[in-house]
C-alpha positions as CSV (number, residue, x, y, z in Angstrom):
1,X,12.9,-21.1,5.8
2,X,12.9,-20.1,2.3
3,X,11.8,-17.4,0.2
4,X,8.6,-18.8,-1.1
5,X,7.7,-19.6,3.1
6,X,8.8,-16.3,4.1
7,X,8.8,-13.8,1.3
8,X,11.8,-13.0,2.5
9,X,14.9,-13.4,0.1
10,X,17.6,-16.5,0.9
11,X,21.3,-16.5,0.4
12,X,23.6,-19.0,0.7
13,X,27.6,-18.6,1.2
14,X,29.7,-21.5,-0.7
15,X,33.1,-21.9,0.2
16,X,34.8,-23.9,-2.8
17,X,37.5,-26.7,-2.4
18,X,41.1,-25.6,-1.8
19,X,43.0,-25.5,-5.4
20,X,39.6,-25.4,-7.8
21,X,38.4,-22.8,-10.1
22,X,35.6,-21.8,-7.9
23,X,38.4,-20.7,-5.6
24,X,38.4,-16.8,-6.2
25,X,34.5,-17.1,-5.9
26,X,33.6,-16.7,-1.9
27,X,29.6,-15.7,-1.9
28,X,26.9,-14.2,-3.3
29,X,24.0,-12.4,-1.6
30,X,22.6,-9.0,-3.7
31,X,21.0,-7.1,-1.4
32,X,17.1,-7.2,-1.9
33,X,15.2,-3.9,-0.1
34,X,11.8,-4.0,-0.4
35,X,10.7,-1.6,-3.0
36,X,8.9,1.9,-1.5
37,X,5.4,1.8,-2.8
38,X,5.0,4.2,-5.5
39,X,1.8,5.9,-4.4
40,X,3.8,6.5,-0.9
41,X,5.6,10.0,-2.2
42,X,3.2,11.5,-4.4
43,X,0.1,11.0,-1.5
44,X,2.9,12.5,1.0
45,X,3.4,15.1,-1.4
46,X,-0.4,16.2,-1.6
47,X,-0.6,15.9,1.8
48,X,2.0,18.3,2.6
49,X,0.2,21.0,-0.2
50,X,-3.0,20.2,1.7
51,X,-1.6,21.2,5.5
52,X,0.0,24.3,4.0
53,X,-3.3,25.4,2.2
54,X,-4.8,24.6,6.0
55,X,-2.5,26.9,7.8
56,X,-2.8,29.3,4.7
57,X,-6.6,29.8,5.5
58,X,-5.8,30.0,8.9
59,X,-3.9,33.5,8.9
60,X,-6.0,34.7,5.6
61,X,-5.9,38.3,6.1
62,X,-3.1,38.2,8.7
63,X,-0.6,37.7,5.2
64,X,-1.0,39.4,1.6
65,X,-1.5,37.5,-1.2
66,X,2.1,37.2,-1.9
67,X,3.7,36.2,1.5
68,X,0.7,33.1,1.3
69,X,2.6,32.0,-2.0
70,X,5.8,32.1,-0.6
71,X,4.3,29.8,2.2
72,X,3.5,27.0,-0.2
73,X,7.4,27.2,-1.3
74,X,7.4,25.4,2.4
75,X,6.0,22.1,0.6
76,X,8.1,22.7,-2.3
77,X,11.1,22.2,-0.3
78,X,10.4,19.4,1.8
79,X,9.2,17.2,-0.8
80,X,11.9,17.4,-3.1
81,X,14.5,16.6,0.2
82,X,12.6,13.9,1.0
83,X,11.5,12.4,-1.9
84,X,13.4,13.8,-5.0
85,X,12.9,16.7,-7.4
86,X,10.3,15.2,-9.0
87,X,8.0,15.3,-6.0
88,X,9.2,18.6,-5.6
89,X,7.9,19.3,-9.1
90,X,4.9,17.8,-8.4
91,X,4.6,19.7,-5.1
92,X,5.1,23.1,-6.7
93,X,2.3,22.7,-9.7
94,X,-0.3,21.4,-6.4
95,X,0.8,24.4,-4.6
96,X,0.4,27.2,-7.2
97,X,-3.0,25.3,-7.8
98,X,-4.3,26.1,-4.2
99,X,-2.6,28.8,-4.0
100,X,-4.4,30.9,-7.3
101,X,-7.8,28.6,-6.0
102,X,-7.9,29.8,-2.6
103,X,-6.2,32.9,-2.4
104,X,-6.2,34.8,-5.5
105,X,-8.7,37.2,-7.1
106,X,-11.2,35.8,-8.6
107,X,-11.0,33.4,-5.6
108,X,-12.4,29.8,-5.8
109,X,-11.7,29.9,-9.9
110,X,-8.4,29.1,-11.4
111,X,-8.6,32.2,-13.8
112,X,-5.7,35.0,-13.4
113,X,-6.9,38.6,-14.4
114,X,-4.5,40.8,-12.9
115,X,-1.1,41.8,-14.4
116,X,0.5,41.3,-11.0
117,X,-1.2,38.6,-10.7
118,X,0.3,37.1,-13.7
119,X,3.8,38.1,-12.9
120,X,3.4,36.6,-9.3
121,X,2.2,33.6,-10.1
122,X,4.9,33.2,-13.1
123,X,7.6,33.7,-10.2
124,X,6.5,31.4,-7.9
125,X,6.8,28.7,-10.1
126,X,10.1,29.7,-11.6
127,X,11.3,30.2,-7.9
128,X,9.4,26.8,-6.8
129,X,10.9,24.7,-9.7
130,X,14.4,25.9,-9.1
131,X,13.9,25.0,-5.5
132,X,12.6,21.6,-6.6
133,X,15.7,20.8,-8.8
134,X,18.3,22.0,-6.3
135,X,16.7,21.0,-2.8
136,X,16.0,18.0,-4.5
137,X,19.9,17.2,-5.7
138,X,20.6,17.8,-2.1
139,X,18.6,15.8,-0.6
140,X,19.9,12.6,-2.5
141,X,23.7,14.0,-1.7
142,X,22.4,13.6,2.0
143,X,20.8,10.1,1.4
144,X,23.6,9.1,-0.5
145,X,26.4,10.0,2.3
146,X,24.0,8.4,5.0
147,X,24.1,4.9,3.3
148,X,27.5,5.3,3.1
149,X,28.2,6.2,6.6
150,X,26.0,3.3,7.5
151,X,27.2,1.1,5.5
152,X,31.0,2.1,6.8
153,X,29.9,1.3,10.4
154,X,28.3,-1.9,9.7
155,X,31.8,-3.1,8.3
156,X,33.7,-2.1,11.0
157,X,31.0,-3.8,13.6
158,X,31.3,-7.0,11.2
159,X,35.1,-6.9,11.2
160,X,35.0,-6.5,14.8
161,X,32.7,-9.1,15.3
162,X,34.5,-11.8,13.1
163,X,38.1,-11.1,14.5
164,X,36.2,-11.9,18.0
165,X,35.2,-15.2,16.8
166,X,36.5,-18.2,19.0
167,X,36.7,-20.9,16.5
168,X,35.9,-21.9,13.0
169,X,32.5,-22.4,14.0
170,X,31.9,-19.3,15.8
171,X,33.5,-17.7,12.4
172,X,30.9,-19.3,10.3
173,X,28.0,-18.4,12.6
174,X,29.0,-14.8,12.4
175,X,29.3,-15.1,8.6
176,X,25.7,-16.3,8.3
177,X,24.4,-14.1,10.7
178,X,26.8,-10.8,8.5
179,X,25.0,-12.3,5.4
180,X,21.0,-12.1,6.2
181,X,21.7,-8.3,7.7
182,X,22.9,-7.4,3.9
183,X,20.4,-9.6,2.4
184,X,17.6,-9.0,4.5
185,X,16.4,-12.6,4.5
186,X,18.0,-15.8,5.6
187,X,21.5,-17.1,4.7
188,X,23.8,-19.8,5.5
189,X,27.2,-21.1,5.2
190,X,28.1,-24.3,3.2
191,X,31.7,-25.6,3.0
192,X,32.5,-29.0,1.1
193,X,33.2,-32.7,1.9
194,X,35.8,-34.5,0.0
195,X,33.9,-35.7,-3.4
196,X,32.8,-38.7,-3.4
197,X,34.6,-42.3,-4.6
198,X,33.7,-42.0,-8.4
199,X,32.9,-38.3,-8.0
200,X,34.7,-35.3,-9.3
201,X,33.0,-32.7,-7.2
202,X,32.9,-31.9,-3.7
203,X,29.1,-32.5,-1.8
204,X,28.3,-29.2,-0.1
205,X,27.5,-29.2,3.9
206,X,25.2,-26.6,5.8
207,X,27.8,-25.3,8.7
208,X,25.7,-22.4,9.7
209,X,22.7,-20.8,9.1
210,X,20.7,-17.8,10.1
211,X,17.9,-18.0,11.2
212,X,19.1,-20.8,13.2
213,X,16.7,-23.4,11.6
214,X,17.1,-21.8,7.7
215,X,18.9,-23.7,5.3
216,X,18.3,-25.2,1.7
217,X,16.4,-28.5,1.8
218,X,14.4,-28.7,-1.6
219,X,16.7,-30.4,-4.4
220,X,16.8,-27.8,-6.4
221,X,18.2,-25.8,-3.8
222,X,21.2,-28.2,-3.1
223,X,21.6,-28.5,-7.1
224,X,22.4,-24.7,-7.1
225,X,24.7,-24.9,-4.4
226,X,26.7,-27.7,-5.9
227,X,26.7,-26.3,-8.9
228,X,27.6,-22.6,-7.9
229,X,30.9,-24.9,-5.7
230,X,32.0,-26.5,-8.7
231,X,31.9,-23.8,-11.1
232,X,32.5,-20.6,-8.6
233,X,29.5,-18.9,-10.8
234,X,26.2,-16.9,-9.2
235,X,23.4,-19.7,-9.0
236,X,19.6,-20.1,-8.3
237,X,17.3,-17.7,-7.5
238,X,17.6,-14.2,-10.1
239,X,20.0,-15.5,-12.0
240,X,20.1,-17.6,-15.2
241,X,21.4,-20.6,-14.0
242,X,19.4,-22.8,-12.3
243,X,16.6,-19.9,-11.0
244,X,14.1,-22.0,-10.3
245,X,16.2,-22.6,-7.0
246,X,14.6,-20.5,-3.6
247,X,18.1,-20.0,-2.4
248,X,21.3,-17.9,-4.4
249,X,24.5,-19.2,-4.0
């Protein structure tokens, strides 16, 4: 199964001959996440303003004017932890926006009369925008530590796995299988044949694969792989040799 079947991306691994100059080359499969939509933050972002503005109206009178502001610092917060500081941004201006609409005299009109007012509101978003930028940095420290600790475990459960392995073809197997978790497609394993009488380069051979029926069978496919074995260079799909390939090798 190959990309353009499956949307999914599709690796391949190469193992080049003994003694070549491919032989410091061993595989090639960039990870390939799929991208977060864009309108996914900024819609979570108003929907968070919107639920505080809820629960705002729903203990109107039960909080002054100021304690209702420093509830929509709730939003500020969690948007920038969850989705950066410029959500947080984003969720600050929407919350000082309800917050001078709904709740501040003149209500239901953006205007500002009062001195206090004025001073209030200027606070908030000083206090919201610092929020934003620090909560914000945080969060992507947190983010940044997960993937790592992630990514840390899934090596050792890889190592693990491939020290179990019984035999060469149990090795391979896990290989492919290592390879499409980090690409999040399909990927296989090729390892060459003894060139051909008259040839100088070896033929690539599918050993493994994952899924189990995956595996490169258009010709441009194969032409990647025998070209990424001989020459121990990133070939075929997203790169500039050969791209027109569905598979990278």
């Amino acid at each position: 199964m190959l990309a353009d079947m499956t949307d999914v991306p599709s690796s391949g691994i190469t193992e080049p001959p003994p003694g070549s100059a491919a032989g410091a080359t061993r595989a090639s499969w960039p990870p390939a996440p799929a991208a977060r939509r864009a309108w996914i933050a900024p819609l979570a972002t108003a929907g968070l303003v919107a639920t505080t503005s809820l629960l705002a109206l729903a203990g109107d009178g039960a909080l002054s004017e100021g304690g209702i502001g420093m509830v929509y610092l709730v939003p500020v917060v969690a948007a920038a932890v969850w989705f950066g500081p410029l959500q947080g941004g984003l969720a600050a201006m929407l919350g000082f926006l309800c917050w001078n609409f709904l709740f501040l005299p003149p209500r239901y009109t953006l205007a500002i009369t009062g001195a206090q007012d004025l001073v209030g509101a200027a606070v908030f978003a000083l206090v919201a925008l610092l929020l934003a930028g620090t909560t914000g940095g945080l969060g992507r420290s947190v983010r940044a530590a997960w993937r790592r600790e992630r990514g840390l475990g899934r090596l050792i459960e890889a190592s693990r796995r491939l020290a179990a392995a019984g035999d060469r073809g149990d090795l391979v197997q896990a290989i492919a299988e290592e390879a499409a978790a980090l690409a999040g497609g399909a990927a296989c394993v090729l390892l060459p044949l003894p060139p051909a009488p008259g040839e100088m380069a070896p033929e690539p051979v599918l050993r493994a694969a994952w899924p189990i029926a995956a595996g490169p069978d258009a010709p441009a496919a194969w032409e990647a792989a025998r070209t990424a074995m001989a020459w121990g260079r990133r070939t075929g799909r997203d790169t500039a040799l050969l791209p027109e390939s569905d598979w990278q090798f």
